[in-house]
N, CA, C and O atoms as a GROMACS GRO file, in nm:
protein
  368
    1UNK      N    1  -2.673  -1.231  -1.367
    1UNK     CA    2  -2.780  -1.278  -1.283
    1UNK      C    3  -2.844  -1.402  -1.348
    1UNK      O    4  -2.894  -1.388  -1.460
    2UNK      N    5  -2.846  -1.517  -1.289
    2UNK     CA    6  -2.951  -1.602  -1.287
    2UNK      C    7  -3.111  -1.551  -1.360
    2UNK      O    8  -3.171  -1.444  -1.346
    3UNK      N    9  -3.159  -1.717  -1.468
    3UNK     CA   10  -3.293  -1.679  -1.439
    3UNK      C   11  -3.364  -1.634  -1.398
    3UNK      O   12  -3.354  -1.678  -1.284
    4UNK      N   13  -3.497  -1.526  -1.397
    4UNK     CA   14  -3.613  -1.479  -1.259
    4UNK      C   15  -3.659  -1.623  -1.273
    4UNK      O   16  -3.678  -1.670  -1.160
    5UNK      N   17  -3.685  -1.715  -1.375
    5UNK     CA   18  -3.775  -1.788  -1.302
    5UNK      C   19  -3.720  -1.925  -1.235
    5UNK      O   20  -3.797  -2.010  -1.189
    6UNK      N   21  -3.617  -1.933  -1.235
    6UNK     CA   22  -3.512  -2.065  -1.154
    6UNK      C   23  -3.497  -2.007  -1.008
    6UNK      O   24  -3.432  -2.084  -0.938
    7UNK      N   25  -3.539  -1.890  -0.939
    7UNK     CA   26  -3.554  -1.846  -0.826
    7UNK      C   27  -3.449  -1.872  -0.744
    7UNK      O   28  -3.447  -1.961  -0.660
    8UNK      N   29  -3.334  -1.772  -0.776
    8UNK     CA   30  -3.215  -1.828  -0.715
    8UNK      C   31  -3.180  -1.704  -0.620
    8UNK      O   32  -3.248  -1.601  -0.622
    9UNK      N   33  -3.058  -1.725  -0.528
    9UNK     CA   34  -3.009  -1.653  -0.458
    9UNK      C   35  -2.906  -1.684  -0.460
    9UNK      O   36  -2.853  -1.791  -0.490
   10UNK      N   37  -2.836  -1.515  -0.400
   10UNK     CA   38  -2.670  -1.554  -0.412
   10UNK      C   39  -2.648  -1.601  -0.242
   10UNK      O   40  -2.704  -1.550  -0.145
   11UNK      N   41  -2.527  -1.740  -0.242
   11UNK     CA   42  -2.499  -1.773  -0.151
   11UNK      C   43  -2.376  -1.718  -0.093
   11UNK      O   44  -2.354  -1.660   0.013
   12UNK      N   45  -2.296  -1.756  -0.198
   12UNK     CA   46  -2.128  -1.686  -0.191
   12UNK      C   47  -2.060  -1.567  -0.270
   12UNK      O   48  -2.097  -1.588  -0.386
   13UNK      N   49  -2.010  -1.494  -0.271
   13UNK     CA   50  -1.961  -1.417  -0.354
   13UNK      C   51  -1.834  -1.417  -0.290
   13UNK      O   52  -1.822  -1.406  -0.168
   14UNK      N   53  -1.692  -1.435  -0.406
   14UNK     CA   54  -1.543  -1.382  -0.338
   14UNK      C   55  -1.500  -1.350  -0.465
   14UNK      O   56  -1.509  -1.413  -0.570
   15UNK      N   57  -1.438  -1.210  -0.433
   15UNK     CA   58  -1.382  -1.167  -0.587
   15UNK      C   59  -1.222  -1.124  -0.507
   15UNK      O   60  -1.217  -1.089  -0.389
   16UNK      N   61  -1.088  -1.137  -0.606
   16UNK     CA   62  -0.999  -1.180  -0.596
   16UNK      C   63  -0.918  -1.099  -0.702
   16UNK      O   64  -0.910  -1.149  -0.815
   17UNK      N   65  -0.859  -0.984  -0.679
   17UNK     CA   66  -0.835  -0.879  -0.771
   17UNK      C   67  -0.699  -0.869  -0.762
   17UNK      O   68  -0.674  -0.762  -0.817
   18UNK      N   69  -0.551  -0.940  -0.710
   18UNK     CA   70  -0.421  -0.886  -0.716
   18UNK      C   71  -0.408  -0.751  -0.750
   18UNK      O   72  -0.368  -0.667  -0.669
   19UNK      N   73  -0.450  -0.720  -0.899
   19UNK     CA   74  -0.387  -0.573  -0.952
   19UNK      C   75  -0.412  -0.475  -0.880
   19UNK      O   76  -0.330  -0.384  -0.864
   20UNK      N   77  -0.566  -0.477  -0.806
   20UNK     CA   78  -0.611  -0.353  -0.712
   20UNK      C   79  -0.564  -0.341  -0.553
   20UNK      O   80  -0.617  -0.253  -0.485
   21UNK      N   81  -0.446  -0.448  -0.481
   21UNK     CA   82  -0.354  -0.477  -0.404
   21UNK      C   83  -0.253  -0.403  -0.375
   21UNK      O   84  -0.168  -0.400  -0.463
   22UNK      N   85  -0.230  -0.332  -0.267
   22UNK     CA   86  -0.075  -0.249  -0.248
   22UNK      C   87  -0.062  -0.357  -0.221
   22UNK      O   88  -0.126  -0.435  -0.151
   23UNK      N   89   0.083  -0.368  -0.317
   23UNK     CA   90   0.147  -0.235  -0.342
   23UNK      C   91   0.128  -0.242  -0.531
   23UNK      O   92   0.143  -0.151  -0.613
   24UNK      N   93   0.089  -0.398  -0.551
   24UNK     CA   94   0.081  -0.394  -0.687
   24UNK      C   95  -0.053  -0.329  -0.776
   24UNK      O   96  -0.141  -0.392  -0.836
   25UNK      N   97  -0.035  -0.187  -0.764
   25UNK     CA   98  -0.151  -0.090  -0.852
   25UNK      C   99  -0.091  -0.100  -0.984
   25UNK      O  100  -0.105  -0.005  -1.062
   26UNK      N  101  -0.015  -0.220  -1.026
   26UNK     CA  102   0.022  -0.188  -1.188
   26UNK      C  103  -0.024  -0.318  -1.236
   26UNK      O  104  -0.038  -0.412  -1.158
   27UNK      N  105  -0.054  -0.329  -1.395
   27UNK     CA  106  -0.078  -0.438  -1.459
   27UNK      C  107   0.029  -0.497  -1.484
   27UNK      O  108   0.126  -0.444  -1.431
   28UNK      N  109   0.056  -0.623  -1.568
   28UNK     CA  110   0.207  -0.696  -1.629
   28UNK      C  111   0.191  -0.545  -1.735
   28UNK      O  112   0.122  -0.443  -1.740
   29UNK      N  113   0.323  -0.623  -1.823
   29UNK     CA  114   0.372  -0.482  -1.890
   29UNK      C  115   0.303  -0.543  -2.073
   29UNK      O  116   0.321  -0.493  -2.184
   30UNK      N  117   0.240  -0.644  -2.039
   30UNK     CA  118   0.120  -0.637  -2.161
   30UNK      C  119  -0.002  -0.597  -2.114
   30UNK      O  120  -0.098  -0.630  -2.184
   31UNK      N  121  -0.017  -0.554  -2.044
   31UNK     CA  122  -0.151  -0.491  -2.029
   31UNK      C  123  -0.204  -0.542  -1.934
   31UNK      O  124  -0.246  -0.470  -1.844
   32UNK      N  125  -0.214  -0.640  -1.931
   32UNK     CA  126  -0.306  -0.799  -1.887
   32UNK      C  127  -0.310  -0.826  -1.691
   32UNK      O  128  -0.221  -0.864  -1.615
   33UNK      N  129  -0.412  -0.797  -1.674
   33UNK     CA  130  -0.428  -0.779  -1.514
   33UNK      C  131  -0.556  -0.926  -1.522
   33UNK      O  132  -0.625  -0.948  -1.622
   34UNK      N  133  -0.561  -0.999  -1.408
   34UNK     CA  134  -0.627  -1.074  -1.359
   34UNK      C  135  -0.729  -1.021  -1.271
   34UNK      O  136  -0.698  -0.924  -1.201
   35UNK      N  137  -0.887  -1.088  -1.260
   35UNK     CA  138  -0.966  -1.027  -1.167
   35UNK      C  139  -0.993  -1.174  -1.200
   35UNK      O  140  -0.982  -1.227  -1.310
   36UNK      N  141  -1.058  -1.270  -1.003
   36UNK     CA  142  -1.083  -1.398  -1.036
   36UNK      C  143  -1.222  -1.385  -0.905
   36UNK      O  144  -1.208  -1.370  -0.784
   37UNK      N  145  -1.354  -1.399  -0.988
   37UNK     CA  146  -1.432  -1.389  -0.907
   37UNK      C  147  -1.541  -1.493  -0.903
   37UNK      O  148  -1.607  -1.494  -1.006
   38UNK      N  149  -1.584  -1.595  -0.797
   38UNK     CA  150  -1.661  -1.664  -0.738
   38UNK      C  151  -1.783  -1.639  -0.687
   38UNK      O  152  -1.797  -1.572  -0.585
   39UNK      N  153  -1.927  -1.712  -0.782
   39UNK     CA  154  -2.057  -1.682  -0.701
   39UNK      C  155  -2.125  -1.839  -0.743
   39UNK      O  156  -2.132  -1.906  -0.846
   40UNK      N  157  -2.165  -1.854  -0.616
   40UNK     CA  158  -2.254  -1.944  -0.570
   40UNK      C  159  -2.364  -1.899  -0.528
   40UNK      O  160  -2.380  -1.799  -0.458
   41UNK      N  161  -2.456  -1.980  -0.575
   41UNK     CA  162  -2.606  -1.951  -0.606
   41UNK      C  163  -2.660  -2.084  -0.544
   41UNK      O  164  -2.620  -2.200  -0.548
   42UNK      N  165  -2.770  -2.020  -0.483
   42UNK     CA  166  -2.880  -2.128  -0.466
   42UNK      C  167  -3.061  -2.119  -0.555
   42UNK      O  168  -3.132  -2.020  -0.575
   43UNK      N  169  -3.082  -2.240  -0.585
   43UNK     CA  170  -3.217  -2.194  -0.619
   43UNK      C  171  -3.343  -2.274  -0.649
   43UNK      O  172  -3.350  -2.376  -0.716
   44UNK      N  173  -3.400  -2.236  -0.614
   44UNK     CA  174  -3.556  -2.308  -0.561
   44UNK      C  175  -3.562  -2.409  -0.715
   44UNK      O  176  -3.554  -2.531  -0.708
   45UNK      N  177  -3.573  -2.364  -0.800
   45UNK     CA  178  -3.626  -2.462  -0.920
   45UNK      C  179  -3.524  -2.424  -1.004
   45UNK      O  180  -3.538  -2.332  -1.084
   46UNK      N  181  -3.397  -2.502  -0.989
   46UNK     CA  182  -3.271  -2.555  -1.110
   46UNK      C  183  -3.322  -2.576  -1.255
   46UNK      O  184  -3.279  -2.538  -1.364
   47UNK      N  185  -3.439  -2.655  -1.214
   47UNK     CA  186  -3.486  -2.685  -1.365
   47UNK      C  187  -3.498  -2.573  -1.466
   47UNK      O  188  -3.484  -2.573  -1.589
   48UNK      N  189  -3.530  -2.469  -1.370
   48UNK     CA  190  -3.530  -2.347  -1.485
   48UNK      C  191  -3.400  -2.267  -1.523
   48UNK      O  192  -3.439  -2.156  -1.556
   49UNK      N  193  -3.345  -2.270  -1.527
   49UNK     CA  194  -3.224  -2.224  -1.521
   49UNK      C  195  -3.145  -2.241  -1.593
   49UNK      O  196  -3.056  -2.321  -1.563
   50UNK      N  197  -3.144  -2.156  -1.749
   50UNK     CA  198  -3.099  -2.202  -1.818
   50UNK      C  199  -2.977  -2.119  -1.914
   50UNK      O  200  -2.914  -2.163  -2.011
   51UNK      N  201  -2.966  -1.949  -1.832
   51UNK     CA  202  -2.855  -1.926  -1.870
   51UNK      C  203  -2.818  -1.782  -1.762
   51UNK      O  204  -2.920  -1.733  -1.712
   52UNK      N  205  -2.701  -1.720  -1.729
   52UNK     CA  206  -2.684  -1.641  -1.652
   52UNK      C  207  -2.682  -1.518  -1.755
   52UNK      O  208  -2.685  -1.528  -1.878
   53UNK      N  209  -2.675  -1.394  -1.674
   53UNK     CA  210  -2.641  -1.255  -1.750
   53UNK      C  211  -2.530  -1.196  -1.694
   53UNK      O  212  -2.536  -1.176  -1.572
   54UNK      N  213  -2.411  -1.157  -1.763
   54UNK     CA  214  -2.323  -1.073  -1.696
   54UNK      C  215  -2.329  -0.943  -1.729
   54UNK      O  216  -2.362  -0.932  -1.847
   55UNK      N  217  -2.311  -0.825  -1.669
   55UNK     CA  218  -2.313  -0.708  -1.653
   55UNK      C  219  -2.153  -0.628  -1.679
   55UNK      O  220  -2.142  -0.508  -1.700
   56UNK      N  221  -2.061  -0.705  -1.674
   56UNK     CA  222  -1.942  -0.679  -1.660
   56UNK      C  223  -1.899  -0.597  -1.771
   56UNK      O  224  -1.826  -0.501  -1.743
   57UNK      N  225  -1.928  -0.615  -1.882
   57UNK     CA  226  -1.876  -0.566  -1.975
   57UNK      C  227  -1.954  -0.392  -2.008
   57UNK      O  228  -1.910  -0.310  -2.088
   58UNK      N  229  -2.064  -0.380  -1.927
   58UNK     CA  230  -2.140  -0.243  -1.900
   58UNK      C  231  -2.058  -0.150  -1.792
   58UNK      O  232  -2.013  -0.037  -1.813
   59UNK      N  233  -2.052  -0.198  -1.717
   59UNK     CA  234  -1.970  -0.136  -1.562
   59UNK      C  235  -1.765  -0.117  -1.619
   59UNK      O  236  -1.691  -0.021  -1.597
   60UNK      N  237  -1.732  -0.253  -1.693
   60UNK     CA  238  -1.558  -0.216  -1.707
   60UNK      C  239  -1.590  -0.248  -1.793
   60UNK      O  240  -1.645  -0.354  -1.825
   61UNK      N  241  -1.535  -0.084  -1.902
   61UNK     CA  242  -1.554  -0.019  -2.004
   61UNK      C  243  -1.405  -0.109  -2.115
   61UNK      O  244  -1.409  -0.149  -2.231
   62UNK      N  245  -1.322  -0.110  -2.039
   62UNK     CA  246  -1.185  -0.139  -2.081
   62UNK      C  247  -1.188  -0.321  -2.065
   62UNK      O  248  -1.092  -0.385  -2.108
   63UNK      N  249  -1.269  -0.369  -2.021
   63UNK     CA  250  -1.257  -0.538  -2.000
   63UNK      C  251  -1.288  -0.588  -2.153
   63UNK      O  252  -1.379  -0.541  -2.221
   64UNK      N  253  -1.203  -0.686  -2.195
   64UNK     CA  254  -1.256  -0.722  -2.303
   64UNK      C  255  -1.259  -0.875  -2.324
   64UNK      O  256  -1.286  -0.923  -2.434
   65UNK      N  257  -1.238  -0.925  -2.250
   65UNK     CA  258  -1.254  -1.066  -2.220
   65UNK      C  259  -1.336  -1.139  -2.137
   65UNK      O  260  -1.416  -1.052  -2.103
   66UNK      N  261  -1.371  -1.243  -2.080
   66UNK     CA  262  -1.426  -1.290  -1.989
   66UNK      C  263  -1.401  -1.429  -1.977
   66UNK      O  264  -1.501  -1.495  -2.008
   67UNK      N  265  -1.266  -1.523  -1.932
   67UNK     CA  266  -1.273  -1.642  -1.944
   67UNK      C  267  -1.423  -1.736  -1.806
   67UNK      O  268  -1.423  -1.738  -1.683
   68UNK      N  269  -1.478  -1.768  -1.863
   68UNK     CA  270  -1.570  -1.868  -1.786
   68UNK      C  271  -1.592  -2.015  -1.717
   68UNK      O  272  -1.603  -2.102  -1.803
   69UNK      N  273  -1.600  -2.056  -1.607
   69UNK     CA  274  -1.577  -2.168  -1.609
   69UNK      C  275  -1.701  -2.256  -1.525
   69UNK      O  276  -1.681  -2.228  -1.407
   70UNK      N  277  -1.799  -2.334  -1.532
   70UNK     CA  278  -1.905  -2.318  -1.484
   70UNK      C  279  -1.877  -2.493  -1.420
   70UNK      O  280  -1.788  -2.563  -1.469
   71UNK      N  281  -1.951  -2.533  -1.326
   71UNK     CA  282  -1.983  -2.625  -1.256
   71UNK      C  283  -2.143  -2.670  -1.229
   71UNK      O  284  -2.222  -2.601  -1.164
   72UNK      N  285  -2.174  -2.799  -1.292
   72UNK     CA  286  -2.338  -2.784  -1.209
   72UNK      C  287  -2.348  -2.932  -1.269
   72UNK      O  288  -2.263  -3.003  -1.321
   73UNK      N  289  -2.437  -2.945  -1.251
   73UNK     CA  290  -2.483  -3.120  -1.264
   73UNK      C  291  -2.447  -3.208  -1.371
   73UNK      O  292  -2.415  -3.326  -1.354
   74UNK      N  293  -2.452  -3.138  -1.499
   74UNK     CA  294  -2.387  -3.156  -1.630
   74UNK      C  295  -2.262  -3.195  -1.608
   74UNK      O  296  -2.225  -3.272  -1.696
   75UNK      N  297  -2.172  -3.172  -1.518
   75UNK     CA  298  -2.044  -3.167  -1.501
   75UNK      C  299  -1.963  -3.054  -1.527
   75UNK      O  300  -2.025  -2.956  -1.488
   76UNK      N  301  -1.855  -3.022  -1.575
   76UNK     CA  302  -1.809  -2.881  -1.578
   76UNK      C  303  -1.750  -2.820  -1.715
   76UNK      O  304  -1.674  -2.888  -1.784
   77UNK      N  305  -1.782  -2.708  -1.746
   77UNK     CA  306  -1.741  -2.662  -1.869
   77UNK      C  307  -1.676  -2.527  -1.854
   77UNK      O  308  -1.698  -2.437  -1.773
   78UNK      N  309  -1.595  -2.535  -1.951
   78UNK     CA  310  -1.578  -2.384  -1.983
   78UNK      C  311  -1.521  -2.289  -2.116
   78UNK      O  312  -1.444  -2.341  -2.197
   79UNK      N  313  -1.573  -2.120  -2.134
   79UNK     CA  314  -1.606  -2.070  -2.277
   79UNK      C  315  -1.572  -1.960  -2.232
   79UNK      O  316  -1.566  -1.942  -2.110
   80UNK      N  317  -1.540  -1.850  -2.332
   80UNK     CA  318  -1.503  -1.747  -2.340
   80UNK      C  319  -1.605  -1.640  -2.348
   80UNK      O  320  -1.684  -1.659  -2.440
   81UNK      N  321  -1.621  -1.553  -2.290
   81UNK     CA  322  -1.720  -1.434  -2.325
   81UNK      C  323  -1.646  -1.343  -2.341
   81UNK      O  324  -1.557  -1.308  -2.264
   82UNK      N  325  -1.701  -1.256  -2.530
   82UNK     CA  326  -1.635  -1.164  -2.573
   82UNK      C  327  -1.745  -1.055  -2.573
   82UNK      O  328  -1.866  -1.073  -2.566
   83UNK      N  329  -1.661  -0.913  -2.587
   83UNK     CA  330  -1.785  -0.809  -2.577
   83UNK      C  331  -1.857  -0.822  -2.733
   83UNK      O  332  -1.764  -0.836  -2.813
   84UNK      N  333  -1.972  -0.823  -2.794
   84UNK     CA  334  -2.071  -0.778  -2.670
   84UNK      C  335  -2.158  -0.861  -2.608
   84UNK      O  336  -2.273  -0.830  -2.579
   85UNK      N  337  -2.102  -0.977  -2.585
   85UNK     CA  338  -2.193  -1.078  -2.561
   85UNK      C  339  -2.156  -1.055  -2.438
   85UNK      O  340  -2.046  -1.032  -2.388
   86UNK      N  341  -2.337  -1.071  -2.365
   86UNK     CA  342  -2.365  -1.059  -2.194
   86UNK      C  343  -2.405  -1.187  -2.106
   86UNK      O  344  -2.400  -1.196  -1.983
   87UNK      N  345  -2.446  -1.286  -2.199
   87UNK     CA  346  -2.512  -1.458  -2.188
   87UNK      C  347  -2.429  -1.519  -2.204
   87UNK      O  348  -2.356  -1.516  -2.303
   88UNK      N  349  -2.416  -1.620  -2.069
   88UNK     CA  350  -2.388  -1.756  -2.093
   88UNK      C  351  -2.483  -1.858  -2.048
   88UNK      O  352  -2.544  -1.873  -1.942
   89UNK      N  353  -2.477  -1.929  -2.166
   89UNK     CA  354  -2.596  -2.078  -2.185
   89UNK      C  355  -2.553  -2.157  -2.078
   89UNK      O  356  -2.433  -2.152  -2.053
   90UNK      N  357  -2.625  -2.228  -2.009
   90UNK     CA  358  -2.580  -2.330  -1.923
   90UNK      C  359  -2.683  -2.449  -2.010
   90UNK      O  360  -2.796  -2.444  -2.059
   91UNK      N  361  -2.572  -2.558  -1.996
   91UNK     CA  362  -2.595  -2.704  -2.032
   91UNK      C  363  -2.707  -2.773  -1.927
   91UNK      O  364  -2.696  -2.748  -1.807
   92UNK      N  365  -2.805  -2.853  -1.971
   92UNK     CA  366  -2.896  -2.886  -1.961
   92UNK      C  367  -2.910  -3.031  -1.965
   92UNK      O  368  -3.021  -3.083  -1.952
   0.00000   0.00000   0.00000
């Protein structure tokens, strides 16, 4: 989640899961399953807004990665989130 005080809302959400797909209920045979998920946000005062929270690593117990890739005025970056880190900083 966004800042409380950058007052944002979610616009878009699309999450994009192959592995959870009939007929493919299996991972590759390293383990390694893809989940590719999209949220767009809107929000009253950007200025505040200075890092998101993910939850992901609370809810999937077994996730241990998080590649990231962010877009916003700065131009675009992207970083890895490992457990137990729940923050990512956004550039300013």
């Amino acid at each position: 989640m966004p800042d409380a005080a950058a007052q944002c809302s979610l616009r878009q959400a699309a999450v994009r899961a192959p592995v959870l797909e009939a007929p493919a209920k299996t991972a590759a045979k390293d383990g390694h399953a893809d989940l590719d998920a999209d949220y767009t946000f809107t929000c009253a005062r950007p200025a505040q807004l200075g890092s998101l929270e993910l939850g992901l690593f609370d809810t999937y117990r077994r996730l241990k990665r998080i590649d990231v890739q962010v877009a916003g005025p700065q131009g675009q970056s992207k970083l890895t989130l490992a457990r137990p880190a729940r923050s990512i900083k956004l550039a300013r």
